[in-house]
VOBA-1610 file (N, C-alpha, C; in pm, whole numbers, padded with zeros to 5 digits, always signed):
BEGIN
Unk-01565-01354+00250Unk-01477-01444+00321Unk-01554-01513+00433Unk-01555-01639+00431Unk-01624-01743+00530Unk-01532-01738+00672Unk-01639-01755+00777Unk-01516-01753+00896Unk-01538-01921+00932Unk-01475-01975+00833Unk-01407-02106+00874Unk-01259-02104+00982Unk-01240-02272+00987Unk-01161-02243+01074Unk-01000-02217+00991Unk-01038-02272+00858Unk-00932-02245+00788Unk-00851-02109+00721Unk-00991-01985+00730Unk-00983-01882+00664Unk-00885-01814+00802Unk-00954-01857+00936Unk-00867-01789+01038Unk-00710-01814+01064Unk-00696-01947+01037Unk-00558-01924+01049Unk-00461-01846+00962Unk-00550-01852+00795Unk-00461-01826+00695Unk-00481-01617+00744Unk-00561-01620+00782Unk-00574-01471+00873Unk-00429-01431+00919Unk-00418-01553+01052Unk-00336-01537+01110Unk-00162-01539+01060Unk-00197-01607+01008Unk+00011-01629+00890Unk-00013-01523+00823Unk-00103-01460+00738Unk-00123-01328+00697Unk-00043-01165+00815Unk-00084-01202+00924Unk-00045-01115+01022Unk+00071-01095+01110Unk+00111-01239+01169Unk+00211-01236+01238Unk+00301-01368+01188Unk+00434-01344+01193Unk+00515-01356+01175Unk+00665-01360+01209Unk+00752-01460+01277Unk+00881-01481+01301Unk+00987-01566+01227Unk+01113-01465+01235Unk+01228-01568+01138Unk+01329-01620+01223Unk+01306-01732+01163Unk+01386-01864+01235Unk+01537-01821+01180Unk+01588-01715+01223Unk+01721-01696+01210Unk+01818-01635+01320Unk+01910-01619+01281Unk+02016-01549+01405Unk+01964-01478+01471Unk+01939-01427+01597Unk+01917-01300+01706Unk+01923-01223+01616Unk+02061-01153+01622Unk+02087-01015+01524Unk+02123-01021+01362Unk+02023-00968+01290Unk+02049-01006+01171Unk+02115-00838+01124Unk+02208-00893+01036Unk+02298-00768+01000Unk+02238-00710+00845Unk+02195-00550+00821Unk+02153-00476+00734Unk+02225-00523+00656Unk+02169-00598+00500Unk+02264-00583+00389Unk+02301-00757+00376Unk+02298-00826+00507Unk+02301-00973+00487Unk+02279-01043+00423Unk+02301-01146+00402Unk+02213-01273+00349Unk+02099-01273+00423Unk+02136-01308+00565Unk+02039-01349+00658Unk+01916-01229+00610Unk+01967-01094+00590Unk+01822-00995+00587Unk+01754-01004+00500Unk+01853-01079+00390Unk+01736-01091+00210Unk+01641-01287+00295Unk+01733-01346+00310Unk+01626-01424+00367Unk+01533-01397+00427Unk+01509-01325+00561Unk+01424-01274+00655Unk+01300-01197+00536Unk+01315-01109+00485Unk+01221-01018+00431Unk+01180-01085+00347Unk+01210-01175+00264Unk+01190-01249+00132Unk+01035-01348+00167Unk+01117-01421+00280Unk+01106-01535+00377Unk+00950-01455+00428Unk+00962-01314+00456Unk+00859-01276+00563Unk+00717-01294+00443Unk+00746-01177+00311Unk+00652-01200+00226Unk+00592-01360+00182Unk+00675-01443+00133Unk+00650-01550+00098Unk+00571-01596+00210Unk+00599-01673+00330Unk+00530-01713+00419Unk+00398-01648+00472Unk+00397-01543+00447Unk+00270-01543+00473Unk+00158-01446+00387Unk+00143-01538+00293Unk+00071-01517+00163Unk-00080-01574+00207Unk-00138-01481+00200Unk-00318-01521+00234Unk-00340-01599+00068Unk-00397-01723+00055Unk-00415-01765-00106Unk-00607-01730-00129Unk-00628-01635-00045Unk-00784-01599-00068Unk-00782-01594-00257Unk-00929-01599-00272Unk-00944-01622-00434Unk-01032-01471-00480Unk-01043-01426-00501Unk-01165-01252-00590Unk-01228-01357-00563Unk-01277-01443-00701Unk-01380-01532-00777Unk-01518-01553-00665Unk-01502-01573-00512Unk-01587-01615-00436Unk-01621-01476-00364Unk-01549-01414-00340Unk-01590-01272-00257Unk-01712-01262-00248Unk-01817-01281-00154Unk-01957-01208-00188Unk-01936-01068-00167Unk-02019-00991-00222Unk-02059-00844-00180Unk-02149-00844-00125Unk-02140-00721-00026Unk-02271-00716+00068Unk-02352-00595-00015Unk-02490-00677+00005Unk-02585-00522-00116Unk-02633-00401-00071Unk-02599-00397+00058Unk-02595-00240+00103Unk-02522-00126+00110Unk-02357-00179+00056Unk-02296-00086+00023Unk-02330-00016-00117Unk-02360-00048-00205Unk-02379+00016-00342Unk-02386+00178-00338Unk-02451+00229-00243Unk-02445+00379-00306Unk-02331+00467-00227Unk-02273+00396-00089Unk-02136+00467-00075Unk-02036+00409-00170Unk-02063+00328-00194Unk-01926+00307-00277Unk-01934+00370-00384Unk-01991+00393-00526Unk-02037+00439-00616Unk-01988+00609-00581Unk-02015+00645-00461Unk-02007+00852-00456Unk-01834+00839-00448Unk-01727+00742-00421Unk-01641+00744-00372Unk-01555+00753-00527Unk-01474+00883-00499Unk-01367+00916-00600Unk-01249+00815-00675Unk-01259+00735-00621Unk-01099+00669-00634Unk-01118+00550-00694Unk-01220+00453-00781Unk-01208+00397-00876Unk-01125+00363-00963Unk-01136+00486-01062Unk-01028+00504-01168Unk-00925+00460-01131Unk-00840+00545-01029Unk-00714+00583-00982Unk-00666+00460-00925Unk-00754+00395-00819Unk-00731+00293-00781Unk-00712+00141-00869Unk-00773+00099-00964Unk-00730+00002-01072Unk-00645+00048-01211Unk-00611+00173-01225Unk-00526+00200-01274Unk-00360+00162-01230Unk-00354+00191-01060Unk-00237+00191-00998Unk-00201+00019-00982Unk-00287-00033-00953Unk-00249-00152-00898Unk-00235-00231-01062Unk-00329-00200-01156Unk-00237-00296-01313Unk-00131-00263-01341Unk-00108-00123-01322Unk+00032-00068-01364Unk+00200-00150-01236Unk+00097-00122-01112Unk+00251-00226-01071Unk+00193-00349-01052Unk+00117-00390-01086Unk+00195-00562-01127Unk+00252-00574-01232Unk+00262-00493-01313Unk+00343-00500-01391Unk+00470-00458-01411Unk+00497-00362-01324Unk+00630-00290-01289Unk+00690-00423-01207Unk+00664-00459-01100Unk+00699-00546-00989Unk+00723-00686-01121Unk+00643-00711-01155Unk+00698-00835-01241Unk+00786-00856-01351Unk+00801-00700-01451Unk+00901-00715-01459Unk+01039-00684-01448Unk+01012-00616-01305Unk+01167-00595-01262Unk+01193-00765-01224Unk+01106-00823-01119Unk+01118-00969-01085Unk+01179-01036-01176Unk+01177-01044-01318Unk+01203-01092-01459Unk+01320-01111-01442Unk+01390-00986-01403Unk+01536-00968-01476Unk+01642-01011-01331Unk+01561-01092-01257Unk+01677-01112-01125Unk+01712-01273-01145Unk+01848-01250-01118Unk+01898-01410-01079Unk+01865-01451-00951Unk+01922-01377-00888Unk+01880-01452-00738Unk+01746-01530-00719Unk+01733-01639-00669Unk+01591-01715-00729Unk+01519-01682-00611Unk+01547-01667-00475Unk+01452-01586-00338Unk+01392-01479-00379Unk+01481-01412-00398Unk+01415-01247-00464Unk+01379-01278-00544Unk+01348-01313-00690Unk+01276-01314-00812Unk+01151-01415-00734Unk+01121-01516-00645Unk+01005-01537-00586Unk+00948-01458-00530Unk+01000-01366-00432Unk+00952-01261-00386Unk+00860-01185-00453Unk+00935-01119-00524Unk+00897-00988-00587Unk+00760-01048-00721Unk+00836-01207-00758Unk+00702-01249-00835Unk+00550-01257-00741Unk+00578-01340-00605Unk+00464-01284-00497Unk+00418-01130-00510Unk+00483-01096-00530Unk+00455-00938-00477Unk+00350-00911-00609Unk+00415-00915-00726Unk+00363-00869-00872Unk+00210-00929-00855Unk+00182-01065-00788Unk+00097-01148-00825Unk-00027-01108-00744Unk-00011-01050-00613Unk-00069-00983-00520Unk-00116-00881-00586Unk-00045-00811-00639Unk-00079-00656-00689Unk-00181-00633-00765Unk-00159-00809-00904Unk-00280-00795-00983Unk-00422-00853-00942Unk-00375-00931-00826Unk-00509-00987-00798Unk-00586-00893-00692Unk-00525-00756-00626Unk-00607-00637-00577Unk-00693-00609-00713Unk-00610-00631-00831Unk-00653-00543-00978Unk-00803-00612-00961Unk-00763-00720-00953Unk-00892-00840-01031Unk-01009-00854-00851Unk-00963-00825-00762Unk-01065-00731-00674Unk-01163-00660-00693Unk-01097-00532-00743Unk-01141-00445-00754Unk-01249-00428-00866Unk-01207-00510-00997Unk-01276-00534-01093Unk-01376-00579-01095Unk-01364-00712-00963Unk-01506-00778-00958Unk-01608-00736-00888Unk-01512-00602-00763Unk-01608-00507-00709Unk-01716-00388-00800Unk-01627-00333-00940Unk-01664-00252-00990Unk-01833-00361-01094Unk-01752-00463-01104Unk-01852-00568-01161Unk-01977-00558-01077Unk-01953-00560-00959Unk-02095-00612-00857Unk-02170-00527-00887Unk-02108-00416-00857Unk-02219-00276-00790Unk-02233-00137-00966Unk-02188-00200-01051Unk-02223-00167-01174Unk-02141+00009-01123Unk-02031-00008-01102Unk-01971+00083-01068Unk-01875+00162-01207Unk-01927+00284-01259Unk-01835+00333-01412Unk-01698+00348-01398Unk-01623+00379-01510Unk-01493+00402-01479Unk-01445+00425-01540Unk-01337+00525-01587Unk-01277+00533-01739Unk-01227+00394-01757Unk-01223+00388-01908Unk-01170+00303-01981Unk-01031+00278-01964Unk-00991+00156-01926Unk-00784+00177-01856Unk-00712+00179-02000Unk-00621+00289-01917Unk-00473+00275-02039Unk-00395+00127-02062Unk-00322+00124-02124Unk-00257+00002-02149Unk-00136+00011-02066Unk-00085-00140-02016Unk+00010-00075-01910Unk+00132-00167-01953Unk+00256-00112-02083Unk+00326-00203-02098Unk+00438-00166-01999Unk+00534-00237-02039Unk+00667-00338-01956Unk+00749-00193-01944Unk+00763-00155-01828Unk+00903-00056-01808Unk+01024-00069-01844Unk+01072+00046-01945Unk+01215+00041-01984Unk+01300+00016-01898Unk+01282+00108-01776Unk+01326+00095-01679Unk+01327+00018-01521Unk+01331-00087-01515Unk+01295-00164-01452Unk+01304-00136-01313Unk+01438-00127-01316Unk+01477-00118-01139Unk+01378+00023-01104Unk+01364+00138-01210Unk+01311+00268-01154Unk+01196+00229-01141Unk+01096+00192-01221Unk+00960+00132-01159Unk+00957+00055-01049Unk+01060-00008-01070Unk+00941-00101-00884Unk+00994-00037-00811Unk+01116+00085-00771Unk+01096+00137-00660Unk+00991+00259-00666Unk+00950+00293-00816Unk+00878+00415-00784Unk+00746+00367-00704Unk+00715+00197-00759Unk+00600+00166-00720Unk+00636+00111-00572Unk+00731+00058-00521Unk+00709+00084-00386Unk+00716+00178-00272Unk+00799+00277-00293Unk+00792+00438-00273Unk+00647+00440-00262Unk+00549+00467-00400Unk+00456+00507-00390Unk+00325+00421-00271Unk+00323+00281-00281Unk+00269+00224-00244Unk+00291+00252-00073Unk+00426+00302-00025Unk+00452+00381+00149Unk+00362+00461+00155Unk+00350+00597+00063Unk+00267+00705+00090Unk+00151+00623+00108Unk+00063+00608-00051Unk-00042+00575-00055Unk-00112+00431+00054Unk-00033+00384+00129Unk-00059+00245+00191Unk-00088+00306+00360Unk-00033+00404+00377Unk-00035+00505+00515Unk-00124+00546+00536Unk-00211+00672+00436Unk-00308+00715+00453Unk-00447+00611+00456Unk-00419+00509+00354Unk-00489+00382+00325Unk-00575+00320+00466Unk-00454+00277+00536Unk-00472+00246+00667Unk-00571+00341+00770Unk-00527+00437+00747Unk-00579+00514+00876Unk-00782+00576+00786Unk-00746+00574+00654Unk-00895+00631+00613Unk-01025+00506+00639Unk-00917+00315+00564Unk-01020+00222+00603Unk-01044+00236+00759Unk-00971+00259+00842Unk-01001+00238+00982Unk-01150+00349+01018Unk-01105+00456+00960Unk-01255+00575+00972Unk-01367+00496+00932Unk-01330+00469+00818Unk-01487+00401+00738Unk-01504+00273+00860Unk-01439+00205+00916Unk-01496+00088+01007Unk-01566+00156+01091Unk-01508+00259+01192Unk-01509+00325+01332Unk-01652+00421+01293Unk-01664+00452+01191Unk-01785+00544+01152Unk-01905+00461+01103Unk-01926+00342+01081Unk-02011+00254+01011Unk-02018+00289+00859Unk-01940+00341+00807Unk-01996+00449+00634Unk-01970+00267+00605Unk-01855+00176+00627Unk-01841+00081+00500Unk-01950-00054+00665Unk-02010-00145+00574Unk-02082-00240+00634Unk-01959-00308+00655Unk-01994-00408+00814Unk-01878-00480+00859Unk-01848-00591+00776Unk-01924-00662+00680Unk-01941-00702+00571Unk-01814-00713+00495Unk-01809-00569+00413Unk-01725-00507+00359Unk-01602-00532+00389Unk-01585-00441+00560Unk-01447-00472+00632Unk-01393-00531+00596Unk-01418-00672+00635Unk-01424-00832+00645Unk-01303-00873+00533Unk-01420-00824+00383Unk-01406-00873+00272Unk-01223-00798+00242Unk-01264-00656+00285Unk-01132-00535+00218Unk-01009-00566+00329Unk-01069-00672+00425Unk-00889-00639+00527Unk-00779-00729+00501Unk-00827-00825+00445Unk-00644-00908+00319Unk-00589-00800+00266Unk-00657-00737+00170Unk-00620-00652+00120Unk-00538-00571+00151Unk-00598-00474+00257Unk-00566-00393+00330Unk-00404-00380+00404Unk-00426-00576+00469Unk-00314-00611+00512Unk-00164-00657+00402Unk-00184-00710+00298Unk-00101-00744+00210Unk-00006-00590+00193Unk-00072-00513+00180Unk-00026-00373+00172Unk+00094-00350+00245Unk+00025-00341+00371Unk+00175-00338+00489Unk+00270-00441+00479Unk+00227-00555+00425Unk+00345-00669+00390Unk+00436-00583+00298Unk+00368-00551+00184Unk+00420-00527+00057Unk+00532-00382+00108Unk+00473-00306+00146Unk+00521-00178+00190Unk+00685-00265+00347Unk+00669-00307+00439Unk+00736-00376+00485Unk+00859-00430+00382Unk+00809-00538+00258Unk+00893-00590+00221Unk+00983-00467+00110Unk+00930-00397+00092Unk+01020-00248+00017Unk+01085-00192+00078Unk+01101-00196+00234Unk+01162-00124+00300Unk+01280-00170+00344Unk+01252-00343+00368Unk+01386-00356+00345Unk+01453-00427+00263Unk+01405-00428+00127Unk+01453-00447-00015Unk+01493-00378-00033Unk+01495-00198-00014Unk+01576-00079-00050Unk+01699-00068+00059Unk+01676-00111+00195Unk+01794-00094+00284Unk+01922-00195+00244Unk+01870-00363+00210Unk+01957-00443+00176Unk+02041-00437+00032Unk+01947-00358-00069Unk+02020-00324-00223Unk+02103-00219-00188Unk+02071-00105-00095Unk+02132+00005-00090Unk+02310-00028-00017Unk+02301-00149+00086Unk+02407-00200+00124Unk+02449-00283+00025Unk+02458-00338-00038Unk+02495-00445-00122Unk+02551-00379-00253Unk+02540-00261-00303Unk+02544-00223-00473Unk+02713-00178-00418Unk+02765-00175-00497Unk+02896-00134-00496Unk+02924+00062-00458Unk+03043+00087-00360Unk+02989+00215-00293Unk+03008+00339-00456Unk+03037+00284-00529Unk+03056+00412-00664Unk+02943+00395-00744Unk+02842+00290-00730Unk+02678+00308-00756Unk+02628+00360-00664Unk+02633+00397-00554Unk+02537+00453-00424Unk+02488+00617-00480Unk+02550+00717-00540Unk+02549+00840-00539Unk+02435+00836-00622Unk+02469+00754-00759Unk+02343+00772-00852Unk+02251+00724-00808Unk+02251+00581-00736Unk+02121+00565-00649Unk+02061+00675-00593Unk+02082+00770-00490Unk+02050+00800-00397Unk+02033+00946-00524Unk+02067+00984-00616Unk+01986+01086-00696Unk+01835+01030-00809Unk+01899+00909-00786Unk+01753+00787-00861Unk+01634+00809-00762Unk+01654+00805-00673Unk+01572+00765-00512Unk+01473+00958-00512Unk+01615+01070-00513Unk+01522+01155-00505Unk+01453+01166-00632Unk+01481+01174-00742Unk+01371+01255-00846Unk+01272+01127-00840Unk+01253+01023-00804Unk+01122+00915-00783Unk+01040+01009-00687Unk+01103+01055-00552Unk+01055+01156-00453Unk+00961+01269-00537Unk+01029+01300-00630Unk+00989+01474-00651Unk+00852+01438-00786Unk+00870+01297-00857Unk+00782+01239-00953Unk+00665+01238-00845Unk+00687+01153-00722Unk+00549+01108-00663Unk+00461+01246-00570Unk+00566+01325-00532Unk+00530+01490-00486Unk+00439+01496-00608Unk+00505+01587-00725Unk+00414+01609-00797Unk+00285+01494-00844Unk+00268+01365-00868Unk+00174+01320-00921Unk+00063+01368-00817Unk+00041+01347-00644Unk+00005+01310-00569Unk-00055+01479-00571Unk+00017+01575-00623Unk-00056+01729-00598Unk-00147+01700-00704Unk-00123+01652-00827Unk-00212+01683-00949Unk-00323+01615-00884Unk-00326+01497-00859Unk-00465+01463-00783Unk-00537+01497-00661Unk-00447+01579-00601Unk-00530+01661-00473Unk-00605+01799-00600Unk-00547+01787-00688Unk-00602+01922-00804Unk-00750+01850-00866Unk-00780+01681-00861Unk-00889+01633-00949Unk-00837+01612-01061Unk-00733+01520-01061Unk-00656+01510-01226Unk-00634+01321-01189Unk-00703+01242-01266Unk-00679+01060-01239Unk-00505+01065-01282Unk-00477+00927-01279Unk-00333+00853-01319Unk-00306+00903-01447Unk-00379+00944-01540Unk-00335+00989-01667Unk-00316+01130-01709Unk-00382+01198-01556Unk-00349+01364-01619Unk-00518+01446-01676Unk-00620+01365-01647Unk-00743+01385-01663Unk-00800+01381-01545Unk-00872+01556-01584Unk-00925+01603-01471Unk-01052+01566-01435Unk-01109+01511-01295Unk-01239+01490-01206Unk-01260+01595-01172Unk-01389+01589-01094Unk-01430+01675-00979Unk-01389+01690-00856Unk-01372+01582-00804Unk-01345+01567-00687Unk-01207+01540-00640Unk-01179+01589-00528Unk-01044+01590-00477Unk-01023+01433-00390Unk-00899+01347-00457Unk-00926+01222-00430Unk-00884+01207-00238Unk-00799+01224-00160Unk-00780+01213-00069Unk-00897+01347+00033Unk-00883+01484+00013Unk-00995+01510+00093Unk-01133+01461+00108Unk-01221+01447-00027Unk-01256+01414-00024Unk-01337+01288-00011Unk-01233+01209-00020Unk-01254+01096+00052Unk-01269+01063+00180Unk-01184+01143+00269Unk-01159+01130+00433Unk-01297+01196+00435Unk-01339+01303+00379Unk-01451+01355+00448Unk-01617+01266+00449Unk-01619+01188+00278Unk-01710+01096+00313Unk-01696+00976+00374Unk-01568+00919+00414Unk-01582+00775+00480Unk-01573+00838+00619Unk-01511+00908+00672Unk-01485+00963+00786Unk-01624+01088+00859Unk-01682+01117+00806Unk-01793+01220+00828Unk-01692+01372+00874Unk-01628+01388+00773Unk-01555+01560+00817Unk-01456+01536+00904Unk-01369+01388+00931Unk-01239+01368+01010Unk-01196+01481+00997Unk-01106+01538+01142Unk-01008+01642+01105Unk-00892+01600+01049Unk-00789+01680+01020Unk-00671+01642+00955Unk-00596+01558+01011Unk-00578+01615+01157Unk-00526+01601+01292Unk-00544+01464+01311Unk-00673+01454+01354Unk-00734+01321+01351Unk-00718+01194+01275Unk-00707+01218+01140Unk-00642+01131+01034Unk-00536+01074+01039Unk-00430+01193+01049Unk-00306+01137+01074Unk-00289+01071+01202Unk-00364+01134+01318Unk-00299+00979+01432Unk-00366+00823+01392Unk-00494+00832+01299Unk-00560+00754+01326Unk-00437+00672+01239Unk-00397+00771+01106Unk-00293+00697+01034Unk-00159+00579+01108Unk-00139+00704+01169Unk+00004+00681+01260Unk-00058+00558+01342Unk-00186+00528+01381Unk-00199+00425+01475Unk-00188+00320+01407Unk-00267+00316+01310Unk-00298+00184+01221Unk-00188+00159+01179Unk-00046+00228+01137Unk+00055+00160+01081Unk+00151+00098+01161Unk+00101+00124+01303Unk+00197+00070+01382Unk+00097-00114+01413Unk-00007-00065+01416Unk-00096-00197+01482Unk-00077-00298+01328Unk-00055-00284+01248Unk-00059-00334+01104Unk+00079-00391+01132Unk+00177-00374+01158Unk+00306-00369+01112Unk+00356-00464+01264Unk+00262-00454+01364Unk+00304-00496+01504Unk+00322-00693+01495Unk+00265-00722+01396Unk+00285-00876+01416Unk+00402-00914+01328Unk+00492-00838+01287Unk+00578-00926+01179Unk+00712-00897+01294Unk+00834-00943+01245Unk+00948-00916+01328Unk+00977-00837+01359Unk+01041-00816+01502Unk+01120-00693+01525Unk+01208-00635+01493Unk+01246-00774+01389Unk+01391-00727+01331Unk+01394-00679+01225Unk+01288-00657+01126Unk+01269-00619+01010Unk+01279-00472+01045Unk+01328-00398+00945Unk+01275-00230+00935Unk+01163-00251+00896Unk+01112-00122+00950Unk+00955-00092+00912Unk+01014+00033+00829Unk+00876+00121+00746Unk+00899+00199+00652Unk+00911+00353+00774Unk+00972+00385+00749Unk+01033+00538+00836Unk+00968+00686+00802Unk+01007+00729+00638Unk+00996+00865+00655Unk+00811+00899+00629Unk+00739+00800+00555Unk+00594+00868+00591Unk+00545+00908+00714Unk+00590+00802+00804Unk+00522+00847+00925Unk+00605+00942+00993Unk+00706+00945+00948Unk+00859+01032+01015Unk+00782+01189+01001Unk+00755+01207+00858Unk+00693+01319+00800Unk+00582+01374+00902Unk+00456+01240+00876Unk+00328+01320+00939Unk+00390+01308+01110Unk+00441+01258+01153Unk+00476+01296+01308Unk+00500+01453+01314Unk+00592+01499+01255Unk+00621+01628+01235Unk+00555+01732+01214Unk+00455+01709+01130Unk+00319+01802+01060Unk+00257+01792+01160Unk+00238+01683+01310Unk+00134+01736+01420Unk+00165+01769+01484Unk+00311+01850+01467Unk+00390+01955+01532Unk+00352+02112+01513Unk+00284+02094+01414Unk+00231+02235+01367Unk+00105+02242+01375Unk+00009+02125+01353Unk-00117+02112+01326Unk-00199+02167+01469Unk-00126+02125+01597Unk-00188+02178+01741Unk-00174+02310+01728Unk-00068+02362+01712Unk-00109+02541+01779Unk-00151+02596+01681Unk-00227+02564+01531Unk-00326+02610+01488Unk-00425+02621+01485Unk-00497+02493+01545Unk-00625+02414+01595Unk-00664+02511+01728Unk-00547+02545+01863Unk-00597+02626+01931Unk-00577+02778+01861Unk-00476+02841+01808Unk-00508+02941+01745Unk-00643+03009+01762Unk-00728+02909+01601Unk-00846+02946+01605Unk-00928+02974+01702Unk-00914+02853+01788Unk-01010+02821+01919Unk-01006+02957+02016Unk-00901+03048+01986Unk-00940+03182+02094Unk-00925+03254+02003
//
């Protein structure tokens, strides 16, 4: 990415963000499907893969780093979830939306591809990723998932900056990216608050038993790969999240991770409206876990 003067602004509409609407916008509104719709659309970075340079000194951290596979597996699979739930909507805001969203998703794919291209990086061979029966259940599983995975995301690229492991180079190149994420994750959060108001109250129950077993699907996937098992149930070596924090981070503590997490999702999330919900229970969660994490840390210490 060139630091023209043009790349900076589109930086900037990338980041921050206000809706030209009422003071108080009411959960479940019109006004809120505008606002969130409105938030993604507007500020769409139109960066291209095709030009990305790579910098040639990353090649051998990137290459030791676990998450390849896993990582262009996830992102073909929801652009394709996201597009075709997008398919099946009338509303023509939301079906732009969510087509933004799908279109984003694959062009991380086609990122990543041209990253694995540069640096002659292996990879299993990808599964085929057809069209979900289930439409509505895929794109929330994939935005569900994309909260977890977009949290830790944040706080591990921030290690790799703060530690030098990725060249500033790199940074540079990975922080659209990076940032689209929190858009994307943002715009799920309150796509699930405004559907959840809007569905009629004798659909809410099955929703909200739809909502948990997506919960208890992404629990379990997320253990099999702390086990060394990719997106398909095939086992690696390496453990994709420890091991990762420990080489971009040089042995981060846990502790450490998670505030760094907890920081970055607030500084990520700090330029769009105030009026939008932001996503709640990931960080709701790890707030809690560094409720326990201190008086073990001194424990040891005496």
């Amino acid at each position: 990415m060139s630091d023209t003067l043009t790349d900076a602004a589109e930086d900037r509409t990338l980041r921050h963000w206000t809706f030209r609407g009422p003071a108080r916008v009411k959960i479940g509104s019109d006004a809120h499907k505008q606002m969130f719709c409105r938030m993604l659309l507007e500020t769409h970075n139109p960066y291209k893969p095709a030009v990305i340079e790579w910098p040639p000194d990353a090649l051998e951290r990137l290459c030791s780093l676990p998450i390849w596979d896993i990582a262009v597996q996830t992102e073909g699979r929801a652009s394709i979830d996201v597009s075709t739930y997008a398919a099946r909507l009338s509303d023509p805001l939301l079906r732009d939306a969510l087509t933004m969203d799908a279109e984003e998703e694959a062009r991380h794919k086609r990122v990543l591809a041209r990253l694995i291209a540069a640096y002659g990086i292996e990879i299993a061979p990808e599964p085929p990723y057809p069209a979900p029966r289930d439409a509505e259940w895929a794109w929330m599983r994939t935005g569900y998932s994309e909260c977890i995975d977009s949290f830790f995301a944040f706080g591990l690229f921030r290690s790799a900056q703060q530690s030098g492991y990725f060249p500033q180079t790199l940074v540079e190149t990975f922080e659209p990216v990076i940032q689209e994420e929190a858009r994307h994750i943002l715009f799920f959060a309150n796509w699930i608050a405004w559907h959840r108001r809007t569905m009629p109250w004798w659909r809410r129950p099955w929703h909200a038993l739809r909502v948990a077993a997506i919960w208890a699907v992404l629990i379990w996937q997320r253990v099999a790969i702390a086990k060394g098992l990719d997106a398909q149930g095939v086992a690696h070596d390496s453990n994709f999240l420890p091991e990762s924090s420990k080489m971009i981070g040089e042995s981060i503590e846990v502790r450490e991770l998670i505030e760094l997490c907890l920081a970055e999702n607030d500084r990520r999330m700090s330029g769009y409206d105030a009026r939008l919900l932001r996503p709640r229970l990931v960080p709701a969660l790890a707030r809690f876990a560094l409720r326990f994490i201190t008086p073990l840390r001194r424990n040891r210490q005496h």
